[in-house]
C-alpha positions as CSV (number, residue, x, y, z in Angstrom):
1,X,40.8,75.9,153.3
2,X,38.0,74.2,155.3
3,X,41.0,71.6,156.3
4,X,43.4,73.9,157.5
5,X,40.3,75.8,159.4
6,X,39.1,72.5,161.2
7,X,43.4,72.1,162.1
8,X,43.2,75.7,163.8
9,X,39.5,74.7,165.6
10,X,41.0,71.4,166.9
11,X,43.8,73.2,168.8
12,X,42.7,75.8,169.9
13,X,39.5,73.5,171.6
14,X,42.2,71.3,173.2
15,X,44.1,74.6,174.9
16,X,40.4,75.7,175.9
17,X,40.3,72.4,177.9
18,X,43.4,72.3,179.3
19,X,42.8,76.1,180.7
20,X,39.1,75.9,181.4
21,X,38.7,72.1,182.4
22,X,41.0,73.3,185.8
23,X,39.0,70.4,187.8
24,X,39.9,67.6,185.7
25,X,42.9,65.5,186.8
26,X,46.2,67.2,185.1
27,X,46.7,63.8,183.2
28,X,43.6,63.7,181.6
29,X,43.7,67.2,180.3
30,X,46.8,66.8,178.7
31,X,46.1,63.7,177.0
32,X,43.3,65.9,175.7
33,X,45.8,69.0,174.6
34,X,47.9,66.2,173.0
35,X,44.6,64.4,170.8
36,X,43.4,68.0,169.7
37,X,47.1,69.0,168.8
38,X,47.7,66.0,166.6
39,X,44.7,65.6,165.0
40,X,44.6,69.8,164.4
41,X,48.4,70.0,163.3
42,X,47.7,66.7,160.7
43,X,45.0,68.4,159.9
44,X,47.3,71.6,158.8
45,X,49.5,69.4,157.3
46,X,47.3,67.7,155.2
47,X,45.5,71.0,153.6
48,X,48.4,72.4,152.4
49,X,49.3,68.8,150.3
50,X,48.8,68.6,147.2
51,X,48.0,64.9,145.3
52,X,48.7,64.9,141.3
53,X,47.8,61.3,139.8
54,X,49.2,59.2,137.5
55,X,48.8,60.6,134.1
56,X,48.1,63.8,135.4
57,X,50.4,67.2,136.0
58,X,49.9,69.5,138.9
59,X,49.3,73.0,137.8
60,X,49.7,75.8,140.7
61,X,47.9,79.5,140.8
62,X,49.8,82.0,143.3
63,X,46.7,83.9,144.9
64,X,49.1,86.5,146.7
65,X,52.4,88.5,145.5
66,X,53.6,90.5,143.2
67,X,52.1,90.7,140.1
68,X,53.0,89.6,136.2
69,X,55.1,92.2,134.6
70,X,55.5,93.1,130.4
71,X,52.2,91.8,130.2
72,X,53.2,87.7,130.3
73,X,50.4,85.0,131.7
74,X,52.8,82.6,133.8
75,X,55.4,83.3,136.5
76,X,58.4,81.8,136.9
77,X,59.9,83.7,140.1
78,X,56.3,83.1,142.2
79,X,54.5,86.0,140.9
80,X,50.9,86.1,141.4
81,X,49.3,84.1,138.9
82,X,49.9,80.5,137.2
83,X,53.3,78.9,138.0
84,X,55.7,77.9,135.2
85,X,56.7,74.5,136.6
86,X,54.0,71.4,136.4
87,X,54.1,69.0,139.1
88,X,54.5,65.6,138.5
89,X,52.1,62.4,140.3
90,X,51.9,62.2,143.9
91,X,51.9,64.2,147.0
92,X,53.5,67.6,147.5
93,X,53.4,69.3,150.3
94,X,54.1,73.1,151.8
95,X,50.9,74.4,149.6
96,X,48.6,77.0,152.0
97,X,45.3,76.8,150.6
98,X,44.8,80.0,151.5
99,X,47.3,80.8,148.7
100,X,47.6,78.4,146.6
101,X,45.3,76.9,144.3
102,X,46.0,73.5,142.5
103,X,44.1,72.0,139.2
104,X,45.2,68.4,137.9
105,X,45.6,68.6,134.3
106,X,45.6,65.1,131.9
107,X,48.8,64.7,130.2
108,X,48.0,65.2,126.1
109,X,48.2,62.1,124.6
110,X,49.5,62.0,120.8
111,X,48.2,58.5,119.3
112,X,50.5,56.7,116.6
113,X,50.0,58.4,113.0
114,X,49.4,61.5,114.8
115,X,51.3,64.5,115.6
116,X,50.6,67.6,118.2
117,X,50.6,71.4,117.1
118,X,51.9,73.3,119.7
119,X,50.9,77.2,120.4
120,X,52.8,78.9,122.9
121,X,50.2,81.8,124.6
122,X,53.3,83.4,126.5
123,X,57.3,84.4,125.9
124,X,58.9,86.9,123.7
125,X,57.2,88.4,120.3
126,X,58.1,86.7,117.2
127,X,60.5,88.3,115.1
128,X,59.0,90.7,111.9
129,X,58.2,89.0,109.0
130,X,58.6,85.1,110.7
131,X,55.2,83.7,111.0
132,X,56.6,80.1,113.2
133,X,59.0,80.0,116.4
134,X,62.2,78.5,115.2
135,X,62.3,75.2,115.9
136,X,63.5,73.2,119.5
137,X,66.2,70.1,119.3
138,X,63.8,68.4,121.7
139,X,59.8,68.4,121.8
140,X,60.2,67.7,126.0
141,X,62.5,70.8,126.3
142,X,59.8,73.1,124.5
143,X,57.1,72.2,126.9
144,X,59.3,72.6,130.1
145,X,57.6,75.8,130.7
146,X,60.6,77.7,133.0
147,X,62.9,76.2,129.5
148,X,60.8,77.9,127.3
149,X,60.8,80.9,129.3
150,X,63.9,81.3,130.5
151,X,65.8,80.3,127.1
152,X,63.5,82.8,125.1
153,X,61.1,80.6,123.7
154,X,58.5,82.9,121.1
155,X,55.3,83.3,121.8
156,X,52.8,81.8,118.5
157,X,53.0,78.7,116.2
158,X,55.9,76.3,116.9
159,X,57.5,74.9,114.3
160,X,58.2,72.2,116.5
161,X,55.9,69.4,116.6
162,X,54.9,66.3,119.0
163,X,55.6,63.2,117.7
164,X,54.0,60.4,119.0
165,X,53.8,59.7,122.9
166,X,52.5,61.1,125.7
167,X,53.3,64.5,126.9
168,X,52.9,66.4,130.6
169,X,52.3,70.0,130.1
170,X,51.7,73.3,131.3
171,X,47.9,74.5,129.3
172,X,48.6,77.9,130.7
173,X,51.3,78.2,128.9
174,X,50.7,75.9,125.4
175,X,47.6,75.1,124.0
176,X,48.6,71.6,121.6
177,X,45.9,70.3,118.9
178,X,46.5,66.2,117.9
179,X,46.0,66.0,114.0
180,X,47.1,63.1,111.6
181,X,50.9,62.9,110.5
182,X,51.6,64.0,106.8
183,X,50.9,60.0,105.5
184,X,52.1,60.4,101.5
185,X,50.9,56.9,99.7
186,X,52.2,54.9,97.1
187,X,52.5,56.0,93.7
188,X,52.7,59.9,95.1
189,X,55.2,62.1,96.2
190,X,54.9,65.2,98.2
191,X,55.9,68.5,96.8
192,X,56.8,70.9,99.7
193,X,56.2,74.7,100.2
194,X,57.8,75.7,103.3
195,X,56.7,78.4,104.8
196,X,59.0,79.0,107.8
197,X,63.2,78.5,107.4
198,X,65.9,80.3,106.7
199,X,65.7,82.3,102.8
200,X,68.3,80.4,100.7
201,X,70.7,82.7,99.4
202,X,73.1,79.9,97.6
203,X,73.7,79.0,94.6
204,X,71.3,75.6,94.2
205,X,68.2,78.1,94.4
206,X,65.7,78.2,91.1
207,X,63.1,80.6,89.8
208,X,59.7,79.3,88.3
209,X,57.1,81.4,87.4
210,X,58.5,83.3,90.3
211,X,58.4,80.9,92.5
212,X,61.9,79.6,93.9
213,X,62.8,76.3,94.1
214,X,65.2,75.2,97.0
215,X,67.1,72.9,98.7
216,X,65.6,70.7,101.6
217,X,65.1,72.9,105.0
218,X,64.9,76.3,102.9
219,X,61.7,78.8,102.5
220,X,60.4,78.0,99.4
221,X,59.4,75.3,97.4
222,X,61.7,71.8,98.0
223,X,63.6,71.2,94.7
224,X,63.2,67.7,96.4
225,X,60.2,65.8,96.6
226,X,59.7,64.0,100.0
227,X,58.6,60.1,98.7
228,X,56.2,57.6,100.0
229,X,55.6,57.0,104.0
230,X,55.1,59.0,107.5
231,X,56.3,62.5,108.1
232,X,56.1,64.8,111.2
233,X,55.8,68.0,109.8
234,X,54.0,71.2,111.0
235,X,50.7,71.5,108.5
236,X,50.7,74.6,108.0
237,X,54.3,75.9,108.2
238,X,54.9,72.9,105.8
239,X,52.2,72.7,103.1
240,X,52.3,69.4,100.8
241,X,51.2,68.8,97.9
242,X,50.2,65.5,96.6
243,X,51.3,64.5,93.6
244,X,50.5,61.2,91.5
245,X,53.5,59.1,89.7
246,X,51.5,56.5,87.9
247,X,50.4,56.9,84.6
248,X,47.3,59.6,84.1
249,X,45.1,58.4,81.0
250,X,42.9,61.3,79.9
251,X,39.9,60.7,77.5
252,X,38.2,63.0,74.9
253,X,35.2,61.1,73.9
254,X,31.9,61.5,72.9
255,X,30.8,58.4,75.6
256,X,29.2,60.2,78.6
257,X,29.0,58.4,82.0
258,X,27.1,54.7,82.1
259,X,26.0,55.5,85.8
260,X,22.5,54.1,86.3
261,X,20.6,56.6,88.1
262,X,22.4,59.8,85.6
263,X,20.3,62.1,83.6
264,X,20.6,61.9,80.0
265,X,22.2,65.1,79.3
266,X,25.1,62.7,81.7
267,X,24.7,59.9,79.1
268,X,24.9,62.0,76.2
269,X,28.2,64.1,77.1
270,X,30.4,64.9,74.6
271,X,33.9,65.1,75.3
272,X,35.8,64.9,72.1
273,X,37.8,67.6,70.0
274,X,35.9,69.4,67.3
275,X,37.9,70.4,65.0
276,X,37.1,72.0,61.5
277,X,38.9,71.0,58.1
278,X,40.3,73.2,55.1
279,X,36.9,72.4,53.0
280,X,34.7,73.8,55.9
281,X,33.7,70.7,57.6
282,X,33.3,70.0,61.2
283,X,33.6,67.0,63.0
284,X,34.7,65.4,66.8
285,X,38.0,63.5,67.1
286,X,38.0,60.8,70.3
287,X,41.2,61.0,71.7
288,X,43.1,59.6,74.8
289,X,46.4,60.7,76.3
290,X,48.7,59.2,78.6
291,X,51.4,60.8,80.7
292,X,52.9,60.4,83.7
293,X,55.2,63.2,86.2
294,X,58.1,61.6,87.1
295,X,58.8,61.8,90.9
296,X,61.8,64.2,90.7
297,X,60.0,66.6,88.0
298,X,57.1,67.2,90.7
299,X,58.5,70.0,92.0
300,X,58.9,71.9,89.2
301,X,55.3,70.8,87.7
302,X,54.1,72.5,91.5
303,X,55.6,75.5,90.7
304,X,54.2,76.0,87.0
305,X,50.9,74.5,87.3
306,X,50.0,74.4,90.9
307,X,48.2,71.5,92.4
308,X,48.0,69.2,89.6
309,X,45.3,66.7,91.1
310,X,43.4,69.4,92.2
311,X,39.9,70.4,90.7
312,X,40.5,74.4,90.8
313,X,36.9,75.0,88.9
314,X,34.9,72.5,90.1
315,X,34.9,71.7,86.9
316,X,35.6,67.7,86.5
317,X,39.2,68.9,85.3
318,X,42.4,68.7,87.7
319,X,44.9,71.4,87.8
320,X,47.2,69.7,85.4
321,X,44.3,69.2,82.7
322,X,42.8,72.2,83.3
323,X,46.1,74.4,82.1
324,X,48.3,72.3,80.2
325,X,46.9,68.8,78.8
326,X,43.6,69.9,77.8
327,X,45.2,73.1,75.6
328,X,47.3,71.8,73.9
329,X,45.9,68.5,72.8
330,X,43.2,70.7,71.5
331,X,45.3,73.3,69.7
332,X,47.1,70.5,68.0
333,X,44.3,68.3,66.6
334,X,42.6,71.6,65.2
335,X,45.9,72.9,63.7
336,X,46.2,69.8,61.9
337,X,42.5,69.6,60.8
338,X,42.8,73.0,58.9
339,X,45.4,71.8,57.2
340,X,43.5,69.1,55.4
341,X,40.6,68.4,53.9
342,X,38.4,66.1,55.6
343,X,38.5,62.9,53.8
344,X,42.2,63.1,53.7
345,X,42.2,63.8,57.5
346,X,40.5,60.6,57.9
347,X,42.4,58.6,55.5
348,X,45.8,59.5,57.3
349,X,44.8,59.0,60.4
350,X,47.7,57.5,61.4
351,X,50.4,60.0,60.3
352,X,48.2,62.9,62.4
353,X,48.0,60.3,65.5
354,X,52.1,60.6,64.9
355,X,52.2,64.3,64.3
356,X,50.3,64.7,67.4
357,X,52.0,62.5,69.9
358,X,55.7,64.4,68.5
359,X,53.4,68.0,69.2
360,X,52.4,67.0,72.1
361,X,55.2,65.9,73.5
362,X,56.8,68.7,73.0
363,X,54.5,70.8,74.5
364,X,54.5,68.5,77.9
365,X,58.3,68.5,78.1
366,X,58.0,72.3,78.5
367,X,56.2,71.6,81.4
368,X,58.7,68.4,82.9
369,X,55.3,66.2,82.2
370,X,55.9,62.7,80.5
371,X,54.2,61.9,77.6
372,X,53.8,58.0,77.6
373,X,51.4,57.6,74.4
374,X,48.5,59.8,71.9
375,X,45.7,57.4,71.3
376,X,43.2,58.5,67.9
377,X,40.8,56.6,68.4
378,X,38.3,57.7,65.9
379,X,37.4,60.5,63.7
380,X,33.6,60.9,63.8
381,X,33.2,62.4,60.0
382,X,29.8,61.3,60.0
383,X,28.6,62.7,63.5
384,X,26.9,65.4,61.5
385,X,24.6,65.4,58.0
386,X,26.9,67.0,55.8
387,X,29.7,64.5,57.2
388,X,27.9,61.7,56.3
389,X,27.0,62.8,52.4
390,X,30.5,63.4,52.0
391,X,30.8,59.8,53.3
392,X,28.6,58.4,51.2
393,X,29.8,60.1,48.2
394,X,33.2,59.1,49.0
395,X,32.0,55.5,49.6
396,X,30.4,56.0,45.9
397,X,33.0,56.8,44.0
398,X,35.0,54.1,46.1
399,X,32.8,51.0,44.9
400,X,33.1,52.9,41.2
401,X,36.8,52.4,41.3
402,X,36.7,48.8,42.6
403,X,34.3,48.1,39.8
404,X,36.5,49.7,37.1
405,X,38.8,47.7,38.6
406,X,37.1,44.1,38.8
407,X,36.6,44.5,35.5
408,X,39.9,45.7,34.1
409,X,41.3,42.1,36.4
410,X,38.2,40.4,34.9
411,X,39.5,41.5,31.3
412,X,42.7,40.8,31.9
413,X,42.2,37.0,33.4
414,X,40.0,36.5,30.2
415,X,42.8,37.4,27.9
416,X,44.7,35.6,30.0
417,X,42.8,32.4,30.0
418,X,42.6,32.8,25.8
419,X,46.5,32.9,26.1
420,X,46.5,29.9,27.9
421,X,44.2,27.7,25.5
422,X,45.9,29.3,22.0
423,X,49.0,28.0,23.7
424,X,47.5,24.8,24.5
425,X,46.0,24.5,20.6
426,X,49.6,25.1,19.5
427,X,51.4,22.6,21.9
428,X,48.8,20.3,20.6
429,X,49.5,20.7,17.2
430,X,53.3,20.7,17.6
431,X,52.4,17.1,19.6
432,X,51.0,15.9,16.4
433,X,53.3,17.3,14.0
434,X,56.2,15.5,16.3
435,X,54.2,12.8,15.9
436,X,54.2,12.7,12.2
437,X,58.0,13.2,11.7
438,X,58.3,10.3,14.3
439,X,56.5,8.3,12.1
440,X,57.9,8.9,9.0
441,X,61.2,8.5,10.5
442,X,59.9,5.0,11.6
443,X,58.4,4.3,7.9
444,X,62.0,5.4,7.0
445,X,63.7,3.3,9.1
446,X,61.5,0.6,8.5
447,X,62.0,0.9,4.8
448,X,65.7,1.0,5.1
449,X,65.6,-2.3,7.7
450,X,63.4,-3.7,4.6
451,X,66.0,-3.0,2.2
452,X,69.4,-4.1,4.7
453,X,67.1,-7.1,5.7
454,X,67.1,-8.2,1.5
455,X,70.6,-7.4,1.0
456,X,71.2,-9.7,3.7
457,X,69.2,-12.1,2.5
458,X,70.6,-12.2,-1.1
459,X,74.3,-12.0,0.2
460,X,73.3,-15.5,2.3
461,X,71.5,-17.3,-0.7
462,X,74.6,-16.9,-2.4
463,X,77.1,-18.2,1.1
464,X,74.2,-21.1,1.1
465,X,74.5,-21.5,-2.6
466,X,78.6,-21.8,-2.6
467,X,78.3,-24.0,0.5
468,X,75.8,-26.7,-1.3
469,X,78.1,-26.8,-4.2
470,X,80.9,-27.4,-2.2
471,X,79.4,-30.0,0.3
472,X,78.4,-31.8,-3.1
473,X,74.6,-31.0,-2.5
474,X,71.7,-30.2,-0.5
475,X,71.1,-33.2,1.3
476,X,75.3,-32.9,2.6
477,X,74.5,-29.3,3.6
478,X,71.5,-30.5,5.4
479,X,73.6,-33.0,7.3
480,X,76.0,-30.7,7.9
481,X,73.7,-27.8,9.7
482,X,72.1,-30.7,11.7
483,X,75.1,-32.2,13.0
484,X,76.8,-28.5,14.1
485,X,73.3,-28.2,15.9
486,X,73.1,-31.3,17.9
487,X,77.2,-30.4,18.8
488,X,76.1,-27.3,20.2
489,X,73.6,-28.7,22.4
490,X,75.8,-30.8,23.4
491,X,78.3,-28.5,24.6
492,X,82.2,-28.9,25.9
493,X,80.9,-32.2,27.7
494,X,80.9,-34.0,24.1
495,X,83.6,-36.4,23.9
496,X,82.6,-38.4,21.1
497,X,83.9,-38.1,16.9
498,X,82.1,-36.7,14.5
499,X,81.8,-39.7,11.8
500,X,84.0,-38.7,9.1
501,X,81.8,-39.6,6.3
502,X,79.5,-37.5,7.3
503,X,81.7,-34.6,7.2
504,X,83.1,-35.7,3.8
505,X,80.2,-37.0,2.0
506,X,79.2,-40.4,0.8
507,X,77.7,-41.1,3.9
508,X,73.4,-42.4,3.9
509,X,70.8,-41.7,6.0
510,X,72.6,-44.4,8.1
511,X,75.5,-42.3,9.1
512,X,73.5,-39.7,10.4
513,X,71.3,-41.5,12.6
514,X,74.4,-43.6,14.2
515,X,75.5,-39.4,14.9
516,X,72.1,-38.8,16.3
517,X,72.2,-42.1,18.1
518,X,75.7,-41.0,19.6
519,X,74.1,-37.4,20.9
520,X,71.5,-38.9,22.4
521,X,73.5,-41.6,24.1
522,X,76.0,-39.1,25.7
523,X,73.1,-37.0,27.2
524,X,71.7,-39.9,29.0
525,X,75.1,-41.0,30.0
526,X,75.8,-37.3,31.3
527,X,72.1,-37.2,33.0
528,X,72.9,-40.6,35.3
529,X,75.9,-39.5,36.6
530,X,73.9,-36.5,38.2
531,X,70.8,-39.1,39.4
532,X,71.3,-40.1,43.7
């Protein structure tokens, strides 16, 4: 305004010297007029532009007209107030100040892994019962105000968000809030409880608890789960709830937390079963449980239990704990405890770690939860006085029946080593009665040698005796035997006679020496020819 004032002061001083200034040549004068009319009509000109810069949008108030009707905040036809349309950087011109007011707004700015929530303060009532504006194709035409006016955009919540980028807009008309982007990690899945949609009225649709579960895009709870990564979704017209897909390990122990700066109520926490047996005793079972919720059950888990890594209570407990692990894990160790004595609940620890897993597993399958595995890890009978006589009477009569029992093996290796040395006495006299039957069967044999051995004998005295008589004598015999001797020694290489009257009698001492002679003579003879 002080602009456009100076324009009007700046010709109207150069007419005042043209009229008044009547002396001064003509020339001079109107170069005057010309100066003040320039610099007054630039003047003008220049306070009715209007300069938006970069990043910026141009937002224009109407000080005179007509006024707003039906009770909306921006105009679109000129009316008196804010203007619909924004103007982009740089200069625009035709603006009186004396009408129009400008105010250079920053562009909103929506940063990677963000997303803006747009609220519309102006256009036409949301329908009953809808809480979110349905939603736009395009995020750029929902915040071209005269659009969103004109094509009967709803005045509240948009269901439409901004993505990332950087937006011009009109804040008279929308008021947008940058918050992070739904960012669902690894080893989770979203469960989603839409708020705003159509109602489903098909076939697909299922009832839990109440609670419907629908297809993708529906009111309701999704039937499926969105998985891991980045999602532009409104936050509140679109609630999500996380959900873990990795194995969930809960313990029951008696071992409280090893924290160093905890109180010793903290160290001393008891979180195991107690359970009571059929004989009256009570004791704690340590327990762990592993399950898992598979990624297309999470819906359905959503729908019964509710947030199931939530801690409703405050309580240490998540949701999924709290109303379904925690319940029946109990209920089934102490349903099985009553149904036994306690000593025999310890001693088949293994078939009630078996009866409980099958339990239990039914039980989560109700739900759609996964049992993976029931650990019993120990059943603390002697955690209280009475549990540890019963114990120690058990142990008792325990070392009674392995005593009775070492000593039946002892008795029985004893008469077992008395078997083995009777046997040995009779094997040793069987050894020497065999030895005495061999022996008289030698004697026997010997005895029956003896008596062959004289027959034999006999039977030659009398060959010997017939072949002296016949050979006229002993000393003939004698020769005879001698010569047969030397013959065999010499062998088939002989090829002397035998001297006849040596073979028929008569013959001296003479004749058998010239037979010797001959012998001895053809063995040397026989022994040269094989000398070099």
């Amino acid at each position: 305004m002080t602009w456009f004032t100076l324009g009007i002061l700046l010709i109207l001083a150069g007419w005042v010297v043209w009229i008044v200034a009547m002396p001064v040549p003509k020339f001079v004068r109107g170069l005057i007029l010309a100066a003040c009319m320039f610099v007054g009509i630039t003047t003008i000109i220049g306070s009715t532009t209007i300069f938006v810069g970069p990043g910026q949008g141009g937002i224009v108030t109407v000080k005179f007209g007509s006024g707003l009707k039906d009770g909306h905040l921006v105009a679109i036809n000129g009316e008196k107030g804010p203007q619909a349309d924004v103007l982009p950087p740089g200069y625009h011109f035709g603006y009186w100040p004396w009408n129009y007011d400008l105010e250079a707004v920053p562009n909103v700015d929506v940063k990677e892994g963000s997303i803006g929530i747009v609220t519309a303060r102006d256009g036409k009532p949301l329908p009953d019962g809808e809480i979110y504006a349905p939603s736009w194709d395009s995020p750029n035409e929902m915040l071209d105000a005269r659009s969103f006016l004109t094509k009967a955009g709803y005045k509240g919540p948009q269901l439409t968000v901004l993505p990332p980028g950087q937006y011009r807009y009109n804040p008279k008309l929308f008021e947008v809030t940058v918050v992070p982007c739904l960012d669902i990690p690894i080893g989770q899945v979203g469960v989603v409880r839409a708020n705003a949609g159509i109602t489903y009225k098909g076939t697909e649709a299922a009832s839990v608890n109440g609670v419907p579960l629908v297809p993708k895009g529906n009111r309701g709870i999704w039937n499926e789960p969105l998985l891991p990564g980045k999602y532009y979704l409104h936050p509140n017209a679109y609630q999500v709830v996380l959900v873990k897909t990795t194995k969930r390990v809960y313990s029951y122990t008696s071992k409280g937390t090893t924290e160093g700066n905890a109180s010793k109520a903290e160290r001393d926490v008891d979180n195991s079963i107690h359970v009571r047996s059929q004989d009256s005793f009570q004791f704690p079972v340590d327990v762990r449980v592993a399950v898992m919720v598979d990624a297309h059950d999470a819906p359905y888990v959503v729908a019964v239990i509710g947030d199931p890594d939530r801690d409703v209570n405050n309580d240490g407990f998540d949701g999924l704990e709290e109303r379904a692990i925690l319940p029946s894990i109990r209920a089934i160790l102490r349903n099985s405890a009553e149904k036994m004595k306690a000593i025999q609940y310890v001693n088949n620890r293994s078939s009630v770690e078996k009866e409980t897993f099958e339990l239990f597993q039914k039980d989560m399958a109700r739900d759609k939860v996964k049992t993976e595995q029931v650990y019993l890890a120990d059943i603390r009978l002697d955690a209280t006085a009475e549990g540890k006589k019963l114990l120690t009477t058990q142990t008792d009569k325990e070392i009674a029946v392995q005593e009775q029992t070492q000593y039946k093996e002892q008795v029985l290796a004893e008469n077992e080593r008395a078997n083995r040395v009777k046997a040995a006495e009779a094997a040793d006299q069987q050894k020497a009665i065999q030895e005495s039957l061999a022996q008289i069967a030698v004697e026997q044999n010997r005895a029956e040698a003896a008596k062959n051995r004289a027959q034999g004998e006999a039977a030659q005295s009398l060959v010997y005796e017939a072949k002296v008589k016949a050979l006229g004598g002993v000393e003939n015999f004698t020769r005879l035997e001698i010569a047969k001797m030397a013959f065999e020694n010499l062998g088939k290489n002989w090829k002397g006679e035998l001297p006849g009257q040596l073979i028929i009698g008569g013959g001296g001492s003479s004749s058998l020496t010239e037979v010797m002679t001959g012998v001895f003579a053809n063995q040397l003879k026989e022994g040269a020819k094989k000398q070099p």
